[in-house]
N, C-alpha and C positions, 0 to 999 in steps of 0.2 A: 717228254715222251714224243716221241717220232709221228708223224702224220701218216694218215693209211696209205697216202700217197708215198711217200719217202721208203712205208716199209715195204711196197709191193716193189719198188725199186730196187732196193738192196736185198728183195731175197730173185730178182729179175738177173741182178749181176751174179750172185753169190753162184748162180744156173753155169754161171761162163767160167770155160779155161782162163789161169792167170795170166798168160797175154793179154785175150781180150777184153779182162778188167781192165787192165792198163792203160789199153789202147780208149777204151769208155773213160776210163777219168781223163785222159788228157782231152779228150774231145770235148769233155761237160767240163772243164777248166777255160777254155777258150770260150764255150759257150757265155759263160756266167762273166767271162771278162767282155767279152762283145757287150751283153748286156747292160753291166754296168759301165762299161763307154758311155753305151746311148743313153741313159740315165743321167751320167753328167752331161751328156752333149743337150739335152732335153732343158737339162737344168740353167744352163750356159744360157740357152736361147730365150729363158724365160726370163731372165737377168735383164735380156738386154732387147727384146722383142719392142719394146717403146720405144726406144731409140733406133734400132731399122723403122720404126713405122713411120717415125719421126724423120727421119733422113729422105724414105721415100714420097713422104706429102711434099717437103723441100723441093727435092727434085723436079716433082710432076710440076708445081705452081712455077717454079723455073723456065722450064720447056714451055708454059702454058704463055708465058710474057716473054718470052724469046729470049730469054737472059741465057740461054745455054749454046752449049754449040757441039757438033758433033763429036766424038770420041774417036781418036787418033791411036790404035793400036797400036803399033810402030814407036809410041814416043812411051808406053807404059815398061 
């Protein structure tokens, strides 16, 4: 059974000329695909979140003993 949420929605649309249902699902299709992007993109970063932190301590203690040297734009 439908949430009260979902069925104030579909009797919100059902209000609309058949255009602009059309036009509303394709907008809440993008939505829900946007979303679930950032869902994996969220997931991706959770993956891998220890190894940036990990890369970024590397680097700092680098710089911090002079081991590094400036970055040459031009050669990337």
């Amino acid at each position: 059974m439908p949430s009260t949420a979902i069925t104030t929605i579909i009797k919100m649309v059902e209000s609309l000329p058949d255009e602009l249902q059309e036009q509303l699902v394709e907008y809440v299709r993008a939505y829900i695909a946007e979303i679930e992007e950032e869902k994996r993109w969220d997931q991706s970063f959770k993956q891998t979140k220890n190894n940036l932190v990990a890369a970024a301590r590397k680097a700092k203690e680098e710089i911090a003993a002079g081991l590094s040297a400036p970055m040459d734009y031009e050669q990337l």
